[in-house]
CHARMM internal coordinates of N, CA and C (Angstrom, degrees):
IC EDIT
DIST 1 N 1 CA 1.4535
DIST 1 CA 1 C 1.5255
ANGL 1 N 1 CA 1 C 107.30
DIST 1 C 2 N 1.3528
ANGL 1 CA 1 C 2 N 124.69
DIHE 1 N 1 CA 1 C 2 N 134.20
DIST 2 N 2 CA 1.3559
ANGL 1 C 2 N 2 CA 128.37
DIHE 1 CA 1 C 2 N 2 CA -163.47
DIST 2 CA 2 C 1.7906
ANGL 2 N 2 CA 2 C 108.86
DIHE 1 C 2 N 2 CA 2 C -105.79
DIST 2 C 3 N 1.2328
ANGL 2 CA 2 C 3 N 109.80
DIHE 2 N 2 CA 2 C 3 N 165.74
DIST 3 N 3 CA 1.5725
ANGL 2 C 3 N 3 CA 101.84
DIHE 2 CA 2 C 3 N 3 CA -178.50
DIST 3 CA 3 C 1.7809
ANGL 3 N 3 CA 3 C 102.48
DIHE 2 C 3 N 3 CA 3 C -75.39
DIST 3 C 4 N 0.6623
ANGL 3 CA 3 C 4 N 146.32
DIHE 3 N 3 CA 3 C 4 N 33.11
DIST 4 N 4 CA 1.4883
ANGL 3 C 4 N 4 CA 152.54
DIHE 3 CA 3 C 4 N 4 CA 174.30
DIST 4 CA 4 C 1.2417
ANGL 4 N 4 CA 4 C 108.58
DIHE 3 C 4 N 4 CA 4 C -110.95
DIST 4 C 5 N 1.5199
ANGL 4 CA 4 C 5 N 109.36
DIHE 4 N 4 CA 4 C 5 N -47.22
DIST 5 N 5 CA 1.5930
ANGL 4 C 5 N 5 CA 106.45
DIHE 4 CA 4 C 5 N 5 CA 177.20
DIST 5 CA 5 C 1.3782
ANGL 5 N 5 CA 5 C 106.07
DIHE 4 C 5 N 5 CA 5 C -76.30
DIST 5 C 6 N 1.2861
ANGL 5 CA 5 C 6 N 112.24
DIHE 5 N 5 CA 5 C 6 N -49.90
DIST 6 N 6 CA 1.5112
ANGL 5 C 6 N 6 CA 99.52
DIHE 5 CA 5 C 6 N 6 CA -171.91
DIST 6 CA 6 C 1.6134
ANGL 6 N 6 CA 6 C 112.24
DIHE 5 C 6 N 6 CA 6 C -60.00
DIST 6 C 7 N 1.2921
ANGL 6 CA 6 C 7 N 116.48
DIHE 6 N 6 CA 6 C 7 N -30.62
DIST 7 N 7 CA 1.4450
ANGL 6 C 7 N 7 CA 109.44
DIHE 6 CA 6 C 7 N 7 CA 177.72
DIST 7 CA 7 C 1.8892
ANGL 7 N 7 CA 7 C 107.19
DIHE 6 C 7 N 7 CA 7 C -59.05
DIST 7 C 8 N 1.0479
ANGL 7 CA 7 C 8 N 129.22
DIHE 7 N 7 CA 7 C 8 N -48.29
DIST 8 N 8 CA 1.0990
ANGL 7 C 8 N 8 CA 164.28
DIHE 7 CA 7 C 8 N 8 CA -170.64
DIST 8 CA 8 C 1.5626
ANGL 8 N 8 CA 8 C 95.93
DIHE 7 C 8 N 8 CA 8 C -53.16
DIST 8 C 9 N 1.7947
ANGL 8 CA 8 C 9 N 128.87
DIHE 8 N 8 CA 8 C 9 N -60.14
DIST 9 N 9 CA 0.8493
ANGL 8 C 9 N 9 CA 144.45
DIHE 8 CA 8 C 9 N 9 CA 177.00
DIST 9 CA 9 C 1.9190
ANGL 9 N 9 CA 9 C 104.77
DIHE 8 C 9 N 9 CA 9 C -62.05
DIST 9 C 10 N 1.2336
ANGL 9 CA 9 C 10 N 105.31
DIHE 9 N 9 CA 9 C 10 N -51.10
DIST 10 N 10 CA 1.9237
ANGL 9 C 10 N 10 CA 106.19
DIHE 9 CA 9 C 10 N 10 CA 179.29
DIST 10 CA 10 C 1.1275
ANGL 10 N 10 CA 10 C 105.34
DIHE 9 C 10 N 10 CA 10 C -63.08
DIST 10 C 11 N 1.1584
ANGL 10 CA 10 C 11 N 155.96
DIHE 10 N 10 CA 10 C 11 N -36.98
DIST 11 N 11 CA 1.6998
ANGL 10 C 11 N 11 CA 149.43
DIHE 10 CA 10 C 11 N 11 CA -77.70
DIST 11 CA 11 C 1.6642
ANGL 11 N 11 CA 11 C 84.65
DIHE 10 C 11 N 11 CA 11 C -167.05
DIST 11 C 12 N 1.5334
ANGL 11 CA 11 C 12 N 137.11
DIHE 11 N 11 CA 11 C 12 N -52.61
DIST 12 N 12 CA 1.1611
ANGL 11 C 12 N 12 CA 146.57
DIHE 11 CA 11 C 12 N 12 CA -129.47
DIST 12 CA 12 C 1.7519
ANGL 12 N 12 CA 12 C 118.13
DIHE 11 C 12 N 12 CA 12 C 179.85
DIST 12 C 13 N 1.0154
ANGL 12 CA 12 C 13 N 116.28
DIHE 12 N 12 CA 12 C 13 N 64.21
DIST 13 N 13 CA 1.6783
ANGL 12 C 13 N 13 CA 119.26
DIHE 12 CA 12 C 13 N 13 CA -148.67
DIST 13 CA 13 C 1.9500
ANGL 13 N 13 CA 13 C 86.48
DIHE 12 C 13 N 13 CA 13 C -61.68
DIST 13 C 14 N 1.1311
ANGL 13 CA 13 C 14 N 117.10
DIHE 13 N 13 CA 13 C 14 N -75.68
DIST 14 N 14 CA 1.3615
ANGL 13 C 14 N 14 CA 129.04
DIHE 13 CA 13 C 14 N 14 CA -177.57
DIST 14 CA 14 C 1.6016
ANGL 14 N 14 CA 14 C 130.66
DIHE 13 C 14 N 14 CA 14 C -9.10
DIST 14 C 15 N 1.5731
ANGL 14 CA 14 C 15 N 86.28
DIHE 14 N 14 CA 14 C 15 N -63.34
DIST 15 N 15 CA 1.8301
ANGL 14 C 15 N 15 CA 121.04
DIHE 14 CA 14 C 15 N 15 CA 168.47
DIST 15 CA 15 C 1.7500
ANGL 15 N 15 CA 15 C 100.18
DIHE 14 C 15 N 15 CA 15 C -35.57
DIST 15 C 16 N 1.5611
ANGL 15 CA 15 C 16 N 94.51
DIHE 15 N 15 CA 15 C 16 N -68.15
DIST 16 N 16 CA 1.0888
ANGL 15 C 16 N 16 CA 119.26
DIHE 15 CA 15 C 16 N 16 CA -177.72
DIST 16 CA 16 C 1.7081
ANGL 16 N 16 CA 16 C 128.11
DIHE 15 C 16 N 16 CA 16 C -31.66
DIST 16 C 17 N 1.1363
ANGL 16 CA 16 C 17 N 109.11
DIHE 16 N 16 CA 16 C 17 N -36.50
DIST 17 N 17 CA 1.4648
ANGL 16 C 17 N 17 CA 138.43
DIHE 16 CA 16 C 17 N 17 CA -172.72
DIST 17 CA 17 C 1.6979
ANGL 17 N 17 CA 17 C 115.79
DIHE 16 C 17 N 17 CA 17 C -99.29
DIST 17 C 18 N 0.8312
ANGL 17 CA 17 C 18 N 105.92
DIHE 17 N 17 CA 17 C 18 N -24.52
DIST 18 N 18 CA 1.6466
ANGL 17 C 18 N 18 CA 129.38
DIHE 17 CA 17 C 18 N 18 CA 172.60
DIST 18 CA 18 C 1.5691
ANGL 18 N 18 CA 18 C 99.73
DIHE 17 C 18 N 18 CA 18 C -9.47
DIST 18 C 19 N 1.6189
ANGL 18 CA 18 C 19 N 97.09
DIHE 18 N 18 CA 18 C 19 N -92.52
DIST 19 N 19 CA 1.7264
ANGL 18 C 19 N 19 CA 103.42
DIHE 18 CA 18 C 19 N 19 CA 175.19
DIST 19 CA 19 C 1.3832
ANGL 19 N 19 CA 19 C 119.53
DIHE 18 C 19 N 19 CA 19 C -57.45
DIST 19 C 20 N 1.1021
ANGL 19 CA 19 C 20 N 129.25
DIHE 19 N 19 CA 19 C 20 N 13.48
DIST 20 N 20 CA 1.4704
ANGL 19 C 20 N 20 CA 127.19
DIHE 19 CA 19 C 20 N 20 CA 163.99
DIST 20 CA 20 C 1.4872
ANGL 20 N 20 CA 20 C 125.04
DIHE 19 C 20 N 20 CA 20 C -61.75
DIST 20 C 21 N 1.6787
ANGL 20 CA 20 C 21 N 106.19
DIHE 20 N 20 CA 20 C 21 N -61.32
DIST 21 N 21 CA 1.2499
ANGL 20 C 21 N 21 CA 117.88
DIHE 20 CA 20 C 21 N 21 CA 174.67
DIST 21 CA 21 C 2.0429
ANGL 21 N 21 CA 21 C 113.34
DIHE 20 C 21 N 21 CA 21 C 164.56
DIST 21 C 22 N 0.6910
ANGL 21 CA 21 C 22 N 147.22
DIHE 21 N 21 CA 21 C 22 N -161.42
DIST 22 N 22 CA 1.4637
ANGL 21 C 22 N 22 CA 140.35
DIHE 21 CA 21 C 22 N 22 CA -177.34
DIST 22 CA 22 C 1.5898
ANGL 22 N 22 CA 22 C 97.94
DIHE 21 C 22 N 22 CA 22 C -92.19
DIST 22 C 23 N 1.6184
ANGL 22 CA 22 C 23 N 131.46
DIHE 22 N 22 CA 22 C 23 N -55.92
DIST 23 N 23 CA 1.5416
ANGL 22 C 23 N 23 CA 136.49
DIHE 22 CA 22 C 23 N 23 CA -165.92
DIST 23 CA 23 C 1.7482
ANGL 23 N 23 CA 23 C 95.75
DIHE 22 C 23 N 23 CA 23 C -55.94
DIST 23 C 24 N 1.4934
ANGL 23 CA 23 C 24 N 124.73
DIHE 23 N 23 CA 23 C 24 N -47.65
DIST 24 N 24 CA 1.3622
ANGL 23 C 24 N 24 CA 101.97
DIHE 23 CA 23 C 24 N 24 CA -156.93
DIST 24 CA 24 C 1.2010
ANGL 24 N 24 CA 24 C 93.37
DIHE 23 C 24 N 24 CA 24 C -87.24
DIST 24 C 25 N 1.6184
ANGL 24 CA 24 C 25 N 154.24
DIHE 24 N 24 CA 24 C 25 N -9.44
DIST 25 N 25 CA 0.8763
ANGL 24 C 25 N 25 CA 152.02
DIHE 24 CA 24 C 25 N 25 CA -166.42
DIST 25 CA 25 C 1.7552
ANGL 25 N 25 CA 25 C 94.54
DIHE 24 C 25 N 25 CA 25 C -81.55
DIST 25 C 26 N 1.3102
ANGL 25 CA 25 C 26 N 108.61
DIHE 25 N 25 CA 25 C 26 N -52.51
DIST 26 N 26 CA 1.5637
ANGL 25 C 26 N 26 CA 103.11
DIHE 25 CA 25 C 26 N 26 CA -158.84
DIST 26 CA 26 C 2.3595
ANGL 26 N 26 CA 26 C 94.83
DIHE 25 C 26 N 26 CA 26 C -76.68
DIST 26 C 27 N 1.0624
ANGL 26 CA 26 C 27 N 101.22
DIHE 26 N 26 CA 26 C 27 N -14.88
DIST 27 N 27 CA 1.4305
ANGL 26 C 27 N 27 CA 119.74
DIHE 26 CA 26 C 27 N 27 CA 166.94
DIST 27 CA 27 C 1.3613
ANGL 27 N 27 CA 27 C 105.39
DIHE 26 C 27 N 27 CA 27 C -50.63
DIST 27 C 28 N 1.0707
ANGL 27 CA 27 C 28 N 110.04
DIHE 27 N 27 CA 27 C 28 N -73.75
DIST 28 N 28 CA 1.4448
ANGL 27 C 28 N 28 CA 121.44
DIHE 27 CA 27 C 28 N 28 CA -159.35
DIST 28 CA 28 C 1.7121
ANGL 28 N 28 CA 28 C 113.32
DIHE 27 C 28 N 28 CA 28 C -67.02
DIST 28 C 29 N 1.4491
ANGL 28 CA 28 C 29 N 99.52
DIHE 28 N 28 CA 28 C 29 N -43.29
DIST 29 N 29 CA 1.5841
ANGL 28 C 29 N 29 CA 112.42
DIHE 28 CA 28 C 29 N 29 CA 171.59
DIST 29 CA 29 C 1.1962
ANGL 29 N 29 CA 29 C 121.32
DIHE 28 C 29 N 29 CA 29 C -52.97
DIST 29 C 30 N 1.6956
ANGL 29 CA 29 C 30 N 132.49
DIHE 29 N 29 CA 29 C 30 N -29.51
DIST 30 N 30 CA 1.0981
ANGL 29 C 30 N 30 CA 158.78
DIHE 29 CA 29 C 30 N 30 CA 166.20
DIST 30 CA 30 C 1.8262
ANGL 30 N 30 CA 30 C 115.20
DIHE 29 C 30 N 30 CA 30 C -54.79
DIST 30 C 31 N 1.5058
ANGL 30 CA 30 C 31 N 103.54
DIHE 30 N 30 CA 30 C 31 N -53.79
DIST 31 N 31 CA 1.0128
ANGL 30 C 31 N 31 CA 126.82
DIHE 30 CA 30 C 31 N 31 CA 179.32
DIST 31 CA 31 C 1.4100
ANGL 31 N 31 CA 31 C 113.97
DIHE 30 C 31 N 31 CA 31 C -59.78
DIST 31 C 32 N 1.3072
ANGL 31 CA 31 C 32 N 96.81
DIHE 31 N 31 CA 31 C 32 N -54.77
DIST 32 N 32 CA 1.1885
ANGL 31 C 32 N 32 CA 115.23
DIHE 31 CA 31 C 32 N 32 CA 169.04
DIST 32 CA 32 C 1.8316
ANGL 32 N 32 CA 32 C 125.73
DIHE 31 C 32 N 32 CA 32 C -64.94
DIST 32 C 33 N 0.9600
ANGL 32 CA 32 C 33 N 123.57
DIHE 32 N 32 CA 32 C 33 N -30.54
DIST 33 N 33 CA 1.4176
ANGL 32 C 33 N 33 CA 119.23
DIHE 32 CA 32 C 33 N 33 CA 152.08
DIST 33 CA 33 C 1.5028
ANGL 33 N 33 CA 33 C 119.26
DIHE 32 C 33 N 33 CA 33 C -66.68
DIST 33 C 34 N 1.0058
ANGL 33 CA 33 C 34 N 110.16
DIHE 33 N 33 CA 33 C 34 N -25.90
DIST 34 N 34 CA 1.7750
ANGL 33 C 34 N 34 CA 114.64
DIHE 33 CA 33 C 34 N 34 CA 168.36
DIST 34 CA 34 C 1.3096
ANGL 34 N 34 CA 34 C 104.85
DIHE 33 C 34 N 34 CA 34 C -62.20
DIST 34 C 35 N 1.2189
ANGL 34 CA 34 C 35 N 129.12
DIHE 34 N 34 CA 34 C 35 N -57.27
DIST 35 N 35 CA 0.7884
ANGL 34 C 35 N 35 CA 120.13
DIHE 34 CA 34 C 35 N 35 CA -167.63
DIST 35 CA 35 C 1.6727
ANGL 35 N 35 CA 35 C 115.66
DIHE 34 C 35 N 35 CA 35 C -176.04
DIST 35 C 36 N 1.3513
ANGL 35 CA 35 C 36 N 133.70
DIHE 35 N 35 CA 35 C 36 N 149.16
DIST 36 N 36 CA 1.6778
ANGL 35 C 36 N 36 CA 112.40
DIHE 35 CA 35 C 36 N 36 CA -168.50
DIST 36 CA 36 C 1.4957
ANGL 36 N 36 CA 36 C 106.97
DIHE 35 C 36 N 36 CA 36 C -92.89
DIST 36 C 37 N 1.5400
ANGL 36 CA 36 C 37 N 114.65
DIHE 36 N 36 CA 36 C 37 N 0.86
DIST 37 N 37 CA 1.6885
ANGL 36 C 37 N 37 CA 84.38
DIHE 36 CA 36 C 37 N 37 CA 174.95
DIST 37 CA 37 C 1.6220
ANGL 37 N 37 CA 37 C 103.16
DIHE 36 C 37 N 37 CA 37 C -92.15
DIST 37 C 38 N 1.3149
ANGL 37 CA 37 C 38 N 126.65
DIHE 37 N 37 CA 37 C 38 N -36.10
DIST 38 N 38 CA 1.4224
ANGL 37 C 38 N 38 CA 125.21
DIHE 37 CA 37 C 38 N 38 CA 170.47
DIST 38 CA 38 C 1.2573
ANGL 38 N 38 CA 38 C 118.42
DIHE 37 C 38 N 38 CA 38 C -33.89
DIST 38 C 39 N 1.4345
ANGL 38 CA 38 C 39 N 125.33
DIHE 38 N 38 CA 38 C 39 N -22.00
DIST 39 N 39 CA 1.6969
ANGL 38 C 39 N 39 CA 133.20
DIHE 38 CA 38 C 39 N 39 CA -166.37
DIST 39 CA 39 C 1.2458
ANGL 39 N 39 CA 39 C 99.30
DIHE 38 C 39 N 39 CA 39 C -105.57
DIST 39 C 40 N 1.3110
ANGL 39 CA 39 C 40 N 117.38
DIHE 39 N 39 CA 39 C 40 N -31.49
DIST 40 N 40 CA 1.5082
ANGL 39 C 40 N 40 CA 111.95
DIHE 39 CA 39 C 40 N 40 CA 171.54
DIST 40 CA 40 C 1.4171
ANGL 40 N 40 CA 40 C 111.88
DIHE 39 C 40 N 40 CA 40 C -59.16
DIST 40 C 41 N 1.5242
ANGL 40 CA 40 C 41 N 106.66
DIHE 40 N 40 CA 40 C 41 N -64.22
DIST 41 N 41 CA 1.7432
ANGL 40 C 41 N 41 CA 103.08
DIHE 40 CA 40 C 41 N 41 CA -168.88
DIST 41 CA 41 C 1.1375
ANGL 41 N 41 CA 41 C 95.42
DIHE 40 C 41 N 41 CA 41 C -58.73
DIST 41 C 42 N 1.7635
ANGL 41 CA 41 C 42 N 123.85
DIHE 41 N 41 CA 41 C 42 N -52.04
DIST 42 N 42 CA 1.6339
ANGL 41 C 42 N 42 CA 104.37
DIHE 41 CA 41 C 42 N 42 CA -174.54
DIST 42 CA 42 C 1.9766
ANGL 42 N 42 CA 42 C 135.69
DIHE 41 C 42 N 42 CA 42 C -16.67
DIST 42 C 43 N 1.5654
ANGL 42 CA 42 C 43 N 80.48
DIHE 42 N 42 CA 42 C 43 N -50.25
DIST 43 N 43 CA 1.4593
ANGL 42 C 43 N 43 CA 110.23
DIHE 42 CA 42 C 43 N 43 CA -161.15
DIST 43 CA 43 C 1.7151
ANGL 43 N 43 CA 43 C 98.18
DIHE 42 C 43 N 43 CA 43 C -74.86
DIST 43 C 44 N 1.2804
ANGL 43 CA 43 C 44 N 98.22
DIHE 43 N 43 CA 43 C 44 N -45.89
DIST 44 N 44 CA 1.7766
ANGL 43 C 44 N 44 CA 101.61
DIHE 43 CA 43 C 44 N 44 CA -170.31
DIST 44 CA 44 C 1.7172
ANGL 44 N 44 CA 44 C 107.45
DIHE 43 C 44 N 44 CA 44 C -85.49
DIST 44 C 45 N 0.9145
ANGL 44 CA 44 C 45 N 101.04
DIHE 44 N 44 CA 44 C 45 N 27.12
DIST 45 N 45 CA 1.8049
ANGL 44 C 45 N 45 CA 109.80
DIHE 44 CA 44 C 45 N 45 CA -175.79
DIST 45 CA 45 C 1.4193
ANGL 45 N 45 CA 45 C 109.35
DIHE 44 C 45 N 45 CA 45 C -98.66
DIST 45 C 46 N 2.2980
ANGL 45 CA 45 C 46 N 89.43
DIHE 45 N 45 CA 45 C 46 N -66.63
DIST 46 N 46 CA 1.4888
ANGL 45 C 46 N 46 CA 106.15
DIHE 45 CA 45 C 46 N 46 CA -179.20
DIST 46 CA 46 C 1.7686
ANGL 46 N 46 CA 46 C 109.36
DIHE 45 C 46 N 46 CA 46 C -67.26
DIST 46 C 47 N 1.4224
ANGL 46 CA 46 C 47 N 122.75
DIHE 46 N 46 CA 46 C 47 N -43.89
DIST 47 N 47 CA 1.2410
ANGL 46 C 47 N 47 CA 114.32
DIHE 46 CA 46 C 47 N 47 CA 173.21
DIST 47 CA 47 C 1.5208
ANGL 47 N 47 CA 47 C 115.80
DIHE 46 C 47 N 47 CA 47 C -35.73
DIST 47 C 48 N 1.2147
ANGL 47 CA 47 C 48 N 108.74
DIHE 47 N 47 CA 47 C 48 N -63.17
DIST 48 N 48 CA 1.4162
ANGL 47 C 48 N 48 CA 136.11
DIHE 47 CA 47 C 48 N 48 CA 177.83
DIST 48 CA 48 C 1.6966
ANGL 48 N 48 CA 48 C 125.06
DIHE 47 C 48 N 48 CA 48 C -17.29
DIST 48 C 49 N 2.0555
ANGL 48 CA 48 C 49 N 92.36
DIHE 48 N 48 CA 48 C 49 N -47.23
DIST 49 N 49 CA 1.0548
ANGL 48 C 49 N 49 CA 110.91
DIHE 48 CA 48 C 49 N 49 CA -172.82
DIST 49 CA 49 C 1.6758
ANGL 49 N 49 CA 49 C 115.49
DIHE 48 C 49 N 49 CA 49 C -83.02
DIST 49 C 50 N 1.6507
ANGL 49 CA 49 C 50 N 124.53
DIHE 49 N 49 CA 49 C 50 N 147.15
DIST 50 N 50 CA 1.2601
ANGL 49 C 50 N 50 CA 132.14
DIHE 49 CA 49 C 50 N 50 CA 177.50
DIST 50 CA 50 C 1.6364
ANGL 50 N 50 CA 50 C 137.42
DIHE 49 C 50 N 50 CA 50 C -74.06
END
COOR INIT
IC SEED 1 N 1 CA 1 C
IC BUILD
């Protein structure tokens, strides 16, 4: 994961998730209306993953 994404991931959790797939995107957006630190880790979890 590069500093672009992770900026990308703080800055914009959603954006972030894009190439993932449609579920973590609409995931993360969710999360993210809850609240913005939940969308962060959300985001920096699935990025995260291999």
């Amino acid at each position: 994961m590069g500093l672009l994404r992770v900026l990308l991931c703080i800055l914009f959790p959603p954006l972030a998730v894009v190439d993932k797939g449609c579920g973590s995107v609409l995931i993360i957006f969710l999360l993210t209306l809850c609240g913005w630190v939940p969308g962060v880790i959300g985001a920096l979890i699935i990025n995260n993953k291999k």
